[in-house]
C-alpha positions in Angstrom: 31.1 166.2 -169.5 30.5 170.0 -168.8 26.9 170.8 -169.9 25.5 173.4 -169.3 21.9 172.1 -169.6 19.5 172.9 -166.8 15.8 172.2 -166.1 15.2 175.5 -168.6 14.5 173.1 -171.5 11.9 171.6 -169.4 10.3 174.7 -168.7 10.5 176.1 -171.9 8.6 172.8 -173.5 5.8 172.6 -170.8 3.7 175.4 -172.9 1.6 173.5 -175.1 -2.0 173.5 -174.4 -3.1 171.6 -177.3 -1.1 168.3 -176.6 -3.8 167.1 -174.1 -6.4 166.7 -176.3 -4.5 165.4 -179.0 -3.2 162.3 -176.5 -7.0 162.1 -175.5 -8.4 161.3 -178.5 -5.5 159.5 -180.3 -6.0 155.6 -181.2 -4.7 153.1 -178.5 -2.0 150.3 -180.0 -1.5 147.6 -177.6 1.8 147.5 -175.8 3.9 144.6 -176.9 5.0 141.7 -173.8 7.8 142.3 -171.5 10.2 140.0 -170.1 9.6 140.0 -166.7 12.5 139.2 -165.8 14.1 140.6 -162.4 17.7 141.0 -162.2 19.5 139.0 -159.7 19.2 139.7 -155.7 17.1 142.5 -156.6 13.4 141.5 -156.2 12.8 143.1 -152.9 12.8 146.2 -155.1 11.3 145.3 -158.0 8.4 143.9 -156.1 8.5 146.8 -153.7 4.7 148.5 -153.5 4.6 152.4 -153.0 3.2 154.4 -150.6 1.2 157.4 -152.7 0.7 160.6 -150.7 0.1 163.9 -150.6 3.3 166.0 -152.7 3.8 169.1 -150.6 6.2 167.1 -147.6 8.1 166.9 -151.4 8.6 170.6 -151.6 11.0 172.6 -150.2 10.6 175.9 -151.7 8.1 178.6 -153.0 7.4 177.2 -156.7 7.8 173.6 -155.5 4.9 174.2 -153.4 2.7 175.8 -156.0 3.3 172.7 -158.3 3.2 170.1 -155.7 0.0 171.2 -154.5 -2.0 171.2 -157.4 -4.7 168.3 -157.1 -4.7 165.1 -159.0 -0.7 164.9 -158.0 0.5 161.6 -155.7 4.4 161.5 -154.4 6.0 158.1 -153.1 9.7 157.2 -152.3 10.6 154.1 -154.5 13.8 151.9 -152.2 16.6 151.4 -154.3 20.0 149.6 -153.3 22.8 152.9 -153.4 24.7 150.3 -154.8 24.0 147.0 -157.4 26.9 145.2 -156.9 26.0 145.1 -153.3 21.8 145.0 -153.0 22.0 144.0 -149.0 23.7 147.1 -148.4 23.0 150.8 -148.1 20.3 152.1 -149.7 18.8 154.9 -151.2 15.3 156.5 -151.6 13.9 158.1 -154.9 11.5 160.7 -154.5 8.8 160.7 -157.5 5.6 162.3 -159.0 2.6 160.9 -160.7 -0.5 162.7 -162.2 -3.4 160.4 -163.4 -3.5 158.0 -160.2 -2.3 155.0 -161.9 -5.4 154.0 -164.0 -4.4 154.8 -167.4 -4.9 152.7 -170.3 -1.1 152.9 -171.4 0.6 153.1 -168.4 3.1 155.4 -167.2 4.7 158.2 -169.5 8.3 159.1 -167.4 9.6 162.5 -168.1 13.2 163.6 -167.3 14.2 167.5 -167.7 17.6 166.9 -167.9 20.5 169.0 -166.1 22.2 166.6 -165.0 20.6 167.4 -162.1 17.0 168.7 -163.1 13.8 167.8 -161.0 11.9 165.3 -162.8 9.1 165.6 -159.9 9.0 169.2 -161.2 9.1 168.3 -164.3 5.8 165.8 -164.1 3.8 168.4 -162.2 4.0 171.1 -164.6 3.1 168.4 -167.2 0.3 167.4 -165.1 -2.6 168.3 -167.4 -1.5 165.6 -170.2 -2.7 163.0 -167.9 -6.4 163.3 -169.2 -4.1 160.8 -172.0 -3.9 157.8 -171.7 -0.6 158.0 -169.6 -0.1 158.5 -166.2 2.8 161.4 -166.2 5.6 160.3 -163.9 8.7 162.1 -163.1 11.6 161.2 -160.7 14.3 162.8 -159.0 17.4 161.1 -160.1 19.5 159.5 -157.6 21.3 162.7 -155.2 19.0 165.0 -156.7 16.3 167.3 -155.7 14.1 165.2 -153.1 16.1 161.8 -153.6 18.0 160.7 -150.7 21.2 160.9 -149.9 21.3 164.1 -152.0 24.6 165.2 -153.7 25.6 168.8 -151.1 29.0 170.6 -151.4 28.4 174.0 -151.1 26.5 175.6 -148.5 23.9 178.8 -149.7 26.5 181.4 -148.1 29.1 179.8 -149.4 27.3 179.9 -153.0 26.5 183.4 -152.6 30.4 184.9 -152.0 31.9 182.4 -154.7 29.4 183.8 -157.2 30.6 187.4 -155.6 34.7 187.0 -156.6 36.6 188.9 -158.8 37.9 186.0 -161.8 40.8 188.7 -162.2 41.6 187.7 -158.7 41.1 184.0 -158.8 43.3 184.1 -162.3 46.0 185.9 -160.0 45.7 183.8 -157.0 47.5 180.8 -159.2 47.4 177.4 -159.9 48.1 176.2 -156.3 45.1 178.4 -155.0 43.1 176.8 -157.5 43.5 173.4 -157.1 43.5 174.0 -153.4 39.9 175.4 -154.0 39.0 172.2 -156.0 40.1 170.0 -153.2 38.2 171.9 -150.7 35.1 171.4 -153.1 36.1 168.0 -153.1 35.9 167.1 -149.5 33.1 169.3 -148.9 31.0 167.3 -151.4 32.3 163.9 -150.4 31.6 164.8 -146.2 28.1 166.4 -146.7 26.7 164.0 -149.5 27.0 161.4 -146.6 29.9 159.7 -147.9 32.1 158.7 -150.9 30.0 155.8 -151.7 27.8 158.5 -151.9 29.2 159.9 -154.9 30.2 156.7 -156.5 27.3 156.1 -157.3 25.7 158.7 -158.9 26.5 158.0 -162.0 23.5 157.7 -165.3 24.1 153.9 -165.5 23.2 153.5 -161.7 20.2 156.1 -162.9 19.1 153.3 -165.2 19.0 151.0 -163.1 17.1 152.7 -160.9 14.7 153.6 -163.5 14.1 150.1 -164.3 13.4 149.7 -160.8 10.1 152.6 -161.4 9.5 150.6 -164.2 8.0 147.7 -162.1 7.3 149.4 -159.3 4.5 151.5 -161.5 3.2 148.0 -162.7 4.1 148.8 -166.2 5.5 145.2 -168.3 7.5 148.1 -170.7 8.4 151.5 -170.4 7.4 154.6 -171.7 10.3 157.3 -171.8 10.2 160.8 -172.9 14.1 162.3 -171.6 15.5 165.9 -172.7 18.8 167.3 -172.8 20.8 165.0 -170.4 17.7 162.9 -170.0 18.6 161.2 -173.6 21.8 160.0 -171.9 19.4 158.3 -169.3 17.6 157.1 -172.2 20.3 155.8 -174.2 21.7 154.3 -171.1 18.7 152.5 -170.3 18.1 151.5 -173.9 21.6 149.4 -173.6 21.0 147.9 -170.4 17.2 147.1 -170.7 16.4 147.1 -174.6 13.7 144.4 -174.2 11.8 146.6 -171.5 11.5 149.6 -174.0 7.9 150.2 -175.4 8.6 153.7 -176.4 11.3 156.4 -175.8 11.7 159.8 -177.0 14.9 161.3 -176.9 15.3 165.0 -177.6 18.3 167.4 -177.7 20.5 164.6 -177.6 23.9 163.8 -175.5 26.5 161.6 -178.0 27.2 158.8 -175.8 30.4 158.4 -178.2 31.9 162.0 -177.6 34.7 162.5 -175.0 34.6 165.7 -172.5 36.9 167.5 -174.8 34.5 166.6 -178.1 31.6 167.4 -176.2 32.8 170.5 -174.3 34.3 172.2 -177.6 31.3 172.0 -179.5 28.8 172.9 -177.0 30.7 176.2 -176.8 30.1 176.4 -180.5 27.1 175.7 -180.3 26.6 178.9 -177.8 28.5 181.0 -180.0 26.0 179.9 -182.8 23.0 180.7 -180.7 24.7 184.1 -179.6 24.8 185.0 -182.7 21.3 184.2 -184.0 20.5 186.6 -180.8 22.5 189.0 -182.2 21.4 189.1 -185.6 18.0 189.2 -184.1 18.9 192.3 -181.7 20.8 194.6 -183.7 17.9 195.1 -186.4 16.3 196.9 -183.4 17.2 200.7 -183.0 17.9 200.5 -179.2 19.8 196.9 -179.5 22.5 197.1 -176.5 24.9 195.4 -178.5 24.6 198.0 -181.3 23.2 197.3 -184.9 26.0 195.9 -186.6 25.7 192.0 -186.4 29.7 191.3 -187.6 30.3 193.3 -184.1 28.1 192.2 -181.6 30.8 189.8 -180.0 33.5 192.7 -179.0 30.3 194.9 -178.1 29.3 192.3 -175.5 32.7 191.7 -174.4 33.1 195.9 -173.8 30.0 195.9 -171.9 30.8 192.5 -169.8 34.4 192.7 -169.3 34.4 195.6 -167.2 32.6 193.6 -164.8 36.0 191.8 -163.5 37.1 195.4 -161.8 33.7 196.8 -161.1 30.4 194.9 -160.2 27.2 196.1 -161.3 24.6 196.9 -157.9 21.6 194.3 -157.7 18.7 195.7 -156.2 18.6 193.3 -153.3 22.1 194.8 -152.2 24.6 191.9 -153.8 26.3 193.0 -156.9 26.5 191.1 -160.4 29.9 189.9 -161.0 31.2 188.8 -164.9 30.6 185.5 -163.8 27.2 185.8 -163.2 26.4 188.0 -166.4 27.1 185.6 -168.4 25.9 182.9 -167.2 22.6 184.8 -167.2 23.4 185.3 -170.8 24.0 181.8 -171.4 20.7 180.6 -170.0 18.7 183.2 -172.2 20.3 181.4 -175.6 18.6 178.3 -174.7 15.3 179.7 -176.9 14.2 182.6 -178.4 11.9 183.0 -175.7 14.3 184.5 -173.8 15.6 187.0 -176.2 13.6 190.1 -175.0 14.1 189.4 -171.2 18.4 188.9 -172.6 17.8 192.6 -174.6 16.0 194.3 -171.6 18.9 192.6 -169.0 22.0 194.0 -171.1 20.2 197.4 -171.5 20.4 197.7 -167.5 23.4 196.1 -167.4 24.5 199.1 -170.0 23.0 202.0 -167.9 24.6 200.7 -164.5 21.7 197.9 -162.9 22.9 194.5 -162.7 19.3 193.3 -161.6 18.1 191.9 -164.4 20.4 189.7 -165.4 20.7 188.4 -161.6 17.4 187.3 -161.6 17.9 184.8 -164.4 21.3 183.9 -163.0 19.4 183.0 -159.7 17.0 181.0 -161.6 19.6 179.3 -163.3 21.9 178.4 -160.6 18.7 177.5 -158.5 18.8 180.2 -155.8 15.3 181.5 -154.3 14.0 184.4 -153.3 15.0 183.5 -149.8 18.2 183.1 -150.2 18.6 179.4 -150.5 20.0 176.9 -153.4 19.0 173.9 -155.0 21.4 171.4 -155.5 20.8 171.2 -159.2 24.6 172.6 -159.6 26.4 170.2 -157.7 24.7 167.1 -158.6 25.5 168.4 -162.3 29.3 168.3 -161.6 29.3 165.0 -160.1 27.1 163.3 -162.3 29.5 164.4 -164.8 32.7 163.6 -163.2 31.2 159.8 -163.3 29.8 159.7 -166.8 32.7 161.5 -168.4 36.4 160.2 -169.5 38.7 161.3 -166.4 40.6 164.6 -167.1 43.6 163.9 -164.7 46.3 165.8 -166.7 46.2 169.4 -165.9 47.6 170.1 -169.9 45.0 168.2 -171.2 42.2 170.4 -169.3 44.1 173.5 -170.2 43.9 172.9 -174.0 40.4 172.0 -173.5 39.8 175.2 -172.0 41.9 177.3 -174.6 39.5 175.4 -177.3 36.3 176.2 -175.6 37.3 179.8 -175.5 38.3 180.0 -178.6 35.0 178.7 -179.8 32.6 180.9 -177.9 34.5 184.5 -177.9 31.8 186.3 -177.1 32.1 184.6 -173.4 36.1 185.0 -173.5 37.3 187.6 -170.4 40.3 188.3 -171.7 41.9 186.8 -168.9 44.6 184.1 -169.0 44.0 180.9 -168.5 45.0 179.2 -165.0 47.8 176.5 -165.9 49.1 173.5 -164.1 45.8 173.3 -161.8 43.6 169.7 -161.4 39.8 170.2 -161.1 37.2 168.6 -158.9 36.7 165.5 -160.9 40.6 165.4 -161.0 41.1 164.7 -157.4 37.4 163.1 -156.8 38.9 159.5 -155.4 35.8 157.7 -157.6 36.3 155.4 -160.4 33.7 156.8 -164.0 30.9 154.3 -164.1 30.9 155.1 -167.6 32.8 156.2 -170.9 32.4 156.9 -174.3 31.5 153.8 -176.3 29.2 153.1 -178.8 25.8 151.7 -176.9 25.0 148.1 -177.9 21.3 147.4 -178.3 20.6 144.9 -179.2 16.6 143.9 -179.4 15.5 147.7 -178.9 12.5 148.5 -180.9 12.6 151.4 -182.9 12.6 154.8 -180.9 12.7 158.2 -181.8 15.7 161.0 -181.5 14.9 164.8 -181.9 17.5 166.8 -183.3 17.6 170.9 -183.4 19.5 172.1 -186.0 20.5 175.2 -184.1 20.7 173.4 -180.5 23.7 175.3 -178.3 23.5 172.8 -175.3 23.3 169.8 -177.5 24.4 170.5 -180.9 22.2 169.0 -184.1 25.5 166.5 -185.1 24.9 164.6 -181.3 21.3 163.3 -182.1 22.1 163.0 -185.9 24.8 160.5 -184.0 22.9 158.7 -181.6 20.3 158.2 -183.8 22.7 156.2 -185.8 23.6 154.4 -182.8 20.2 153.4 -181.3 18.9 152.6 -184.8 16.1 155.4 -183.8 14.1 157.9 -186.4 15.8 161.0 -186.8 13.4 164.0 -186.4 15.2 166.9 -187.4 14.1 170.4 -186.1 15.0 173.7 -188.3 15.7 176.5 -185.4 17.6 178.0 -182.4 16.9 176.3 -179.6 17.5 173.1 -176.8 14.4 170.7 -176.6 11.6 171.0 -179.4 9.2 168.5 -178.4 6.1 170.4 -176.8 7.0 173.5 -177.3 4.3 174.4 -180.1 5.6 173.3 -183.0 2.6 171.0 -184.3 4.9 169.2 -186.9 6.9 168.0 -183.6 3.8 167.8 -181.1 2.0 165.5 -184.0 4.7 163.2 -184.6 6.2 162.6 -180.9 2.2 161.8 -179.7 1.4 159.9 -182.7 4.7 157.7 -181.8 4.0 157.3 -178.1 0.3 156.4 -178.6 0.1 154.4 -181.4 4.4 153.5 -182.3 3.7 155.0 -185.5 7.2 156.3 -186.7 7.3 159.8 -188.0 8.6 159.6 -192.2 12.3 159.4 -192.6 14.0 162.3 -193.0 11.2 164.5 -191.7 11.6 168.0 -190.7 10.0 170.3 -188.8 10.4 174.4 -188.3 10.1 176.8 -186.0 9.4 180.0 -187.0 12.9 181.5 -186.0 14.7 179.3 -188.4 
């Protein structure tokens, strides 16, 4: 599936200062009896006991270290088997992130940003403070991501920095031959320094689950407690199929439609970015200095004349690299996650207008995971794999080209006005893995009642997906009016109320209730 969802919905949720108290002084319910059952040649893990520690060995860059070194924080690496059908084999190590020290009343509240690929370690530590609750807060890096090991690696930081630097008008002219011959490359080089195709085989969200069952027990807790974003409701939902009787409570928000294909879930995410682009630019153009003019019906070709000259001639960066189209708007994309974002969006396409690509290569950067030093996360590749296993397998090169002509066609404002590259495979094409997963309706048989968050103006994960996997877990439906991907925690006290008054006390928000944020 290609979402585009990164660890920004995280961040932009982790704001609210009131939650803390409200957990705090909440009513306790008591958590219902859990199976206890262990699944089959598996209780080496599930009894396994972990090691707390200190959390900066975790951290490997400048803001990793800030977060990990707050005190209160404890980091462990939880054993799982790489893979289930064969538990004597290889193995694996998940790195993960508690605040609260494993004394709270309710157990363990596990957070997961999304991506795929976000840091749920980084994820916990920022929501450290809500650990005066009556939850431990507990995030994980999923399986090839972050600090888990074997980590998902294809691309090395050099190699990051002069693909981001190409002209598309030369890749487009280079043909399909060079293209695929670039996704094979990207292929092998993810397969050799991942540590192996078995590797990649099993990084897939149902795999994820079953690791996360694994934390379950490992925490001591009989049921869990899940709060997943973004991609983290397909972690959720998965979960929710394959352990339904080990769910106490689960929050999923900005939800991924387990029943959607790639092309169904690709086309209307670009709508959705289109949508959100627009809000933007109704937003911007009642401004007097608005880059993209004041004229709202004509703030797509605007953006495309001041983007689209990037394909012949790169804007200078202040660091010395230059700001290809590419990177533009991908630093556009990540600013329509929220409103937030707007002014820092406005203020990057003003420099961009008056020659300085800066700006908007700082949020690119922070997008695509690259430090001030120069060096990458792996949030990016672990996103395309993860992907290439939970998605249906695009192997026809016509079926990813009409894809691709539908995307464009539904987010214009992001079109090049370049053709499209025909006859060429992509990575997941030629990745020699079997997709641990498809769509299909989840079956869930025995899962208590849960709770699905649905934003109305949502461009990673469109309203319709919650409005549909609500239907399929048999979960409330909150819907949020506004323009933006993740609502729970990020000030809205119609949200905040309901999502703590579910995971404390399982009370279930009215039906049809909706919320609003002020930009709706």
């Amino acid at each position: 599936m290609a979402l585009a969802v990164a660890a920004v919905a995280g961040a932009a949720v982790l704001s609210s200062c009131a939650l803390p108290g409200m957990l705090l002084a909440a009513p306790v319910a008591t958590p219902a009896p859990a199976s206890g059952e262990v699944p089959a040649g598996l209780t080496r893990y599930y009894t396994q006991v972990l090691a707390w520690g200190p959390c900066l060995p975790f951290a490997d860059e400048a803001g990793e270290q800030e977060l990990f070194g707050q005190p209160g924080l404890e980091c462990a690496r939880m054993t799982v088997p790489l893979d289930y059908a064969a538990p004597e084999g290889r193995t694996a190590e998940i790195a993960v992130l508690r605040a609260g020290g494993g004394q709270a009343r309710l157990g363990s509240l596990v957070l997961n940003p999304g991506g795929p690929g976000g840091s749920g370690m980084e994820m916990a530590a920022a929501y450290a403070s809500l650990s005066d609750g009556p939850f431990d807060i507990v995030g994980f890096d999923p399986r090839g991501v972050g600090s888990s090991t074997p980590a998902i690696d294809c691309t090395t930081d050099a190699e990051w920095d002069a693909q981001r630097a190409e002209s598309e008008r030369d890749l487009v002219a280079a043909g399909p031959a060079a293209a695929e011959e670039r996704a094979r490359l990207q292929m092998e080089r993810c397969v050799e320094r991942s540590g192996g195709l078995d590797v990649l085989a099993t990084s897939g969200t149902r795999d994820v689950a079953r690791d996360l069952d694994v934390l379950r027990a490992a925490l001591g807790d009989e049921k869990l407690n899940y709060l997943g974003f973004s991609y983290g409701t397909r972690i959720g939902s998965t979960y929710a199929e394959l352990f339904p009787q080990n769910v106490r409570a689960m929050v999923l928000d900005g939800a991924v439609d387990p029943t959607e294909t790639t092309a169904e879930s690709t086309v209307a995410q670009m709508a959705g970015f289109q949508g959100a682009f627009d809000a933007y630019a109704a937003a911007c153009t009642q401004q007097a200095d608005c880059p993209l003019g004041t004229d709202p019906s004509r703030a797509t070709a605007e953006f495309q004349a001041l983007t689209r000259p990037l394909l012949d001639r790169q804007a200078p960066v202040a660091d010395g690299r230059s700001l290809s189209y590419g990177d533009a708007t991908t630093a556009v994309i990540a600013s329509l996650y929220s409103p937030v974002s707007w002014p820092g969006l406005t203020a990057g396409l003003a420099a961009l207008r008056a020659g300085d690509g800066t700006p908007l290569m700082q949020v690119a950067d922070a997008y695509l995971g690259r430090g001030a030093d120069g060096r990458y996360g792996n949030e990016t590749e672990a996103r395309m794999i993860i992907n290439c296993l939970d998605g249906d397998r695009i192997t026809d090169p016509a079926q990813g080209l009409e894809i691709a002509r539908q995307a464009r066609s539904a987010a214009p404002f992001i079109d090049p006005g370049l053709p499209l590259v025909e006859g060429a495979r992509d990575t997941c094409a030629l990745l020699p893995v079997t997709p641990t997963s498809e769509p299909h309706l989840p079956q869930v048989e025995g899962l208590p009642t849960t709770m699905v968050i649905s934003t109305t103006g949502d461009p990673a994960t469109p309203y319709q997906a919650g409005v549909d996997l609500a239907a399929a877990l048999g979960a409330r439906l909150v819907t949020v009016e506004g323009t933006r991907h993740g609502a729970a925690f990020g000030g809205n006290e119609c949200v905040d109320t309901a999502v703590v008054d579910y995971l404390v006390n399982l009370a279930l928000p009215a039906e049809g209730v909706r919320c609003v944020f002020p930009d709706a």
